[in-house]
N, C-alpha and C positions, 0 to 999 in steps of 0.2 A: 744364966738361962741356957740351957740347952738346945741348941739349932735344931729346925724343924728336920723331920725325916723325909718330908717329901715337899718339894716345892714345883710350882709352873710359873712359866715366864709368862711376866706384866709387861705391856706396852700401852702407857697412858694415851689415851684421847687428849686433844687439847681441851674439853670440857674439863676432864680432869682434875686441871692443873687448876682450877677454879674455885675444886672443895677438898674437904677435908678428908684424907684417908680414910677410908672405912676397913681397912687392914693393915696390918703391920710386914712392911718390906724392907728385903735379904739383896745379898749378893748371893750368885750362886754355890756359895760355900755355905749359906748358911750366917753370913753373918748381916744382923740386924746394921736398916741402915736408914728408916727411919719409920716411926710408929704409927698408930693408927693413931688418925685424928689429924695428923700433921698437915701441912701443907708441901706440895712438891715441890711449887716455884718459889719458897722462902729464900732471901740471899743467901742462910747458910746451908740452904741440901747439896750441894756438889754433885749433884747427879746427872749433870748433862751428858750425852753421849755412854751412859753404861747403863747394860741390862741389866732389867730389875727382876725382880720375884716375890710371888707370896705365896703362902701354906694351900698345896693342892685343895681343892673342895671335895668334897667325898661325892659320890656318886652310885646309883644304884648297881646291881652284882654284876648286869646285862647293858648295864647303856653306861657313856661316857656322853656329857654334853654338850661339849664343843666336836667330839667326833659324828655325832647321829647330825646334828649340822652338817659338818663336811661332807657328809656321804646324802643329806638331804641335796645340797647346792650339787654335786656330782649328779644326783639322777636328775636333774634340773635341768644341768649342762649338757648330759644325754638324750634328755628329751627332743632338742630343740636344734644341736649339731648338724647341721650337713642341711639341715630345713629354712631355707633362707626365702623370703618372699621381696626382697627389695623395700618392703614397707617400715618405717618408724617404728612399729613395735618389736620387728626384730632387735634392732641396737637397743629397746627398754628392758627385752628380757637379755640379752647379753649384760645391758648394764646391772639387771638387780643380781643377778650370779657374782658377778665383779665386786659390787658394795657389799658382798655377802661374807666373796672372800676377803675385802679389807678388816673386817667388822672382825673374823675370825683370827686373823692373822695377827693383829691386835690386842686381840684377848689372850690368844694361845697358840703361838709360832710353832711350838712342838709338835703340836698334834696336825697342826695346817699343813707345814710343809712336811712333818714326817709320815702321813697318812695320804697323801693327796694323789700318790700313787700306787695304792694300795688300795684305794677304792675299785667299786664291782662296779667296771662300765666294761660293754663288750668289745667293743672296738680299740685296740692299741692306740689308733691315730688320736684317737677322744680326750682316751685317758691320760695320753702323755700331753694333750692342749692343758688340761685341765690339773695335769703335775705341774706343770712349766706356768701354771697361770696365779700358782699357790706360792712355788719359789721366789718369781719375781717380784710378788708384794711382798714376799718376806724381804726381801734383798733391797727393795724401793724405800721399808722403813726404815730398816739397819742403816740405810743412806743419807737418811733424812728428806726425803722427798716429801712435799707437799700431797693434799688428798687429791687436788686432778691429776698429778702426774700418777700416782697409785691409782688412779681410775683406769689410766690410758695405759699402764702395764696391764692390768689385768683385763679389760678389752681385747687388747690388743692380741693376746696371748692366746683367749677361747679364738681370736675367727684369724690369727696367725694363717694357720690350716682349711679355711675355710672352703674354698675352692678343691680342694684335693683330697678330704678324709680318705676317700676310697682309693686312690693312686697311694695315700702314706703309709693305708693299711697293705696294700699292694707288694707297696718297698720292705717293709718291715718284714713280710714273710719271705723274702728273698734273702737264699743264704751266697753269699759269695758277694763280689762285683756286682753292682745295678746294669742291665743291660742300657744299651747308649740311647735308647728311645725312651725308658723310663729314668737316665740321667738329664733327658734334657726336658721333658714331660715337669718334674721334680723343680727343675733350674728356672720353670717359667712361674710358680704358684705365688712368691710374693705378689706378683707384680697381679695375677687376675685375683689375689685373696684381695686386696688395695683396689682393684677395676670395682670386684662385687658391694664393697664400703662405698665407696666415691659414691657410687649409684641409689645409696639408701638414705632416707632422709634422716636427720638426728644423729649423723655422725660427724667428729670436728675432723680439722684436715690433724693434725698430731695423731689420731687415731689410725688415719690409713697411713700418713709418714711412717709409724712405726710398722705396722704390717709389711708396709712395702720395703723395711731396708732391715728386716728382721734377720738376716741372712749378711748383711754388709761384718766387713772385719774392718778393724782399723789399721790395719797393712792394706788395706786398697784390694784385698784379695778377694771378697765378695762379690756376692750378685743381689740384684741384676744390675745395680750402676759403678759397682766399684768406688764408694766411699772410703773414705778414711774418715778417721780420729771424729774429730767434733761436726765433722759435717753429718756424723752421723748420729742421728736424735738420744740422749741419754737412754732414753725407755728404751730404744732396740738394742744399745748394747749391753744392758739389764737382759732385754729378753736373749740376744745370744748366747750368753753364758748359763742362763737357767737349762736353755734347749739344752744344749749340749751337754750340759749335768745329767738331766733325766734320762737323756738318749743312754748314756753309758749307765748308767747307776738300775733303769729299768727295762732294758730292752723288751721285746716280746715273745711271745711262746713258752721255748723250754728253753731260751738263751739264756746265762746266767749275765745278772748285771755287776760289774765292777763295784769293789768297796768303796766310801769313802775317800781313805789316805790313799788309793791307785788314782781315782779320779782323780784326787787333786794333785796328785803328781803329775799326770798326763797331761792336764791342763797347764801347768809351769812349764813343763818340759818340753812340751810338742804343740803346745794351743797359745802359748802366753803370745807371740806376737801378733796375733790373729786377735784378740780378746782385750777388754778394757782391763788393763790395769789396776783401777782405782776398784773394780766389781770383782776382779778376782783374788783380790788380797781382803776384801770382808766378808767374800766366800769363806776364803779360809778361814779369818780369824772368829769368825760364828760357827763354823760346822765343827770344827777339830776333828780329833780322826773318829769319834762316835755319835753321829747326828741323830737325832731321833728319826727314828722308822729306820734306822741300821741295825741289823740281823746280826747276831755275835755266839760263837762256842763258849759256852762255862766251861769250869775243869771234870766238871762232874757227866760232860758229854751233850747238856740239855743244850737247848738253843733259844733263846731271849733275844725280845725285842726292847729296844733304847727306847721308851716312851722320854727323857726330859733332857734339859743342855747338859752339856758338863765343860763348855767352853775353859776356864783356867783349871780346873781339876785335871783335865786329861782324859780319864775317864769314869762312866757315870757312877754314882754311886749305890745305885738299884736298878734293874731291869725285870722284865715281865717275861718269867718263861714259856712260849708258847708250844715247844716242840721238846719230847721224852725224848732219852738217852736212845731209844729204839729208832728212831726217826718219826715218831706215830707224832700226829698231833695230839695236844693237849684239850679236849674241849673245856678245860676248867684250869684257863691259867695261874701262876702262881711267882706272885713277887719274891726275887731272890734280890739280898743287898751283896755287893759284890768286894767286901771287908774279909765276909765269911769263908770260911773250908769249903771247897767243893764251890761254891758261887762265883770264885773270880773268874776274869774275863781271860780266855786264850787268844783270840781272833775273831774276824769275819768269818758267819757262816755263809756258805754262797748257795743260793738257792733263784729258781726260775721262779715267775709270776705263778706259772701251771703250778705250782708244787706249794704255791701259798694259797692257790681258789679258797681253802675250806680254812681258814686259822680262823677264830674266832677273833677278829679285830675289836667288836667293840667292849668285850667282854676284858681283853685285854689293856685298853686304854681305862675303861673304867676301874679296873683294880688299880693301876697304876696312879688314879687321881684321888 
């Protein structure tokens, strides 16, 4: 039997594990690894701890369906950002964004976390809550964390920033050095984004624990209490390492953001004593150096977006060309598999958010699926 040509990554619910496949699941190679109808939890699946896959779903020319979700939960998350009343219904709509993103990430890590910053929200500070809110479920599954603690990352991650959208959007347009009154302005937001939680009903204390030490390293070189290692709550050192992914991978404006393999070099190299250990080696060994929503030059000059994993392959083996050999965009993108003349991959193309306003994203994920 001939391996599918397009897959997207499975990540079972524990309902799941209950009934019978209703599709037939791959490694990301493409190799069958058990069929429809099977059971997952059977003694002999050996599937514990490896990403699974099954045969992308087709989807209409204009819409992908786990992406028009994602960019729904996005203006969701816009809506309501920065609007805080101290009442219980805040933390309910924080939490249905949050169960939104589990639900999504679950189904389809690719498009979650490759798209999450690529959505059309206006404010930088928003959108990078709401990148960093997508990574860290990805990163809490890949871990094996339980659904509350995937609840209290992704909480945690929209109102991180809470207190301060407008100070982050502030810093972000700041080219150089932060001046010393917006370094210390900056230095204080865990602690009142945690003050503004503590004060609203419906929130647990793990929730503001994370907010408030979102910022902690485990060299003790954090703020604001200078933690280490375990005293600082799993979920924040999840969320650390996501922040600090998004910050470089998407900056704002017309900055460009770092590849991939530079990230994660930077991270080993200048961040690793700072950073949990155990979250930055399944960073790596999940993203590899083409993670989905990573921008890449063909030979042929186009420029494509990684819609799927390509974790042991190296790299992917179709991408979605969004942008002509002219630098024009494409409004009618076009799957190139990257075996082919002219299709293979040369590198990272580097481009600002400004310079991607107009791509046709969902047009793109949907050929892709």
């Amino acid at each position: 039997m001939d391996a599918p040509s397009r897959l997207q990554a499975y990540t079972p619910d524990p309902a799941a594990l209950r009934e019978p496949l209703a599709f037939d699941l791959y490694t990301d190679r493409g190799v069958l690894v058990s069929r429809k109808g099977s059971l997952l939890n059977h003694p002999g699946a050996m599937l514990e701890g490896r990403q699974l896959y099954r045969v992308a779903e087709k989807a209409g020319a204009d819409s992908c369906e786990s992406f028009d979700a994602l960019c729904e939960r996005a203006h969701d998350y816009a809506q309501i950002a920065g609007v805080w009343g101290y009442e219980a219904k805040d933390a309910c709509r924080v939490d249905a964004i949050a169960q939104g993103l589990i639900l999504l990430a679950r189904a389809d890590s690719a498009s979650c976390t490759g798209m999450a910053m690529h959505t059309a929200i206006g404010s930088h500070a928003v959108g990078h809550s709401f990148a960093v809110a997508a990574l860290s479920v990805a990163l809490g599954i890949w871990l094996g964390l339980d659904d509350r603690a995937l609840a209290t990352l992704a909480r945690s991650a929209l109102t991180m920033n809470l207190s301060s959208l407008a100070l982050h959007d502030d810093c972000a347009a700041q080219r150089g050095p932060l001046q010393p009154e917006l370094r210390t302005d900056i230095g204080s937001h865990p602690l009142l984004a945690a003050d503004v939680l503590a004060r609203t009903p419906g929130i647990d204390v793990r929730w503001v624990e994370t907010v408030e030490q979102h910022h902690e390293n485990v060299d003790g070189s954090g703020y604001p209490h200078g933690h280490r290692r375990d005293s600082i709550p799993l979920e924040a050192r999840i969320l650390r390492v996501a922040d600090v992914w998004c910050a470089l991978a998407n900056p704002a404006g017309d900055r460009i953001g770092a590849p991939p393999k530079a990230i994660l070099g930077e991270l080993f190299q200048k961040e690793r004593r700072r950073l949990d250990d155990r979250v930055l080696f399944e960073l790596r060994k999940q993203f590899g150096p083409y993670p989905p929503g990573s921008l890449v030059r063909l030979a042929n000059r186009e420029t494509a977006l990684v819609t799927a994993w390509s974790r042991s392959a190296g790299e992917p083996r179709y991408v979605v060309s969004i942008m002509r050999p002219s630098g024009e965009i494409d409004p009618n993108p076009k799957l190139r598999f990257t075996h082919r003349p002219g299709f293979t991959i040369r590198g990272h193309a580097p481009f600002s958010a400004n310079e991607l306003r107009h791509v046709p994203w969902g047009r793109a994920w949907a050929l892709a699926a």
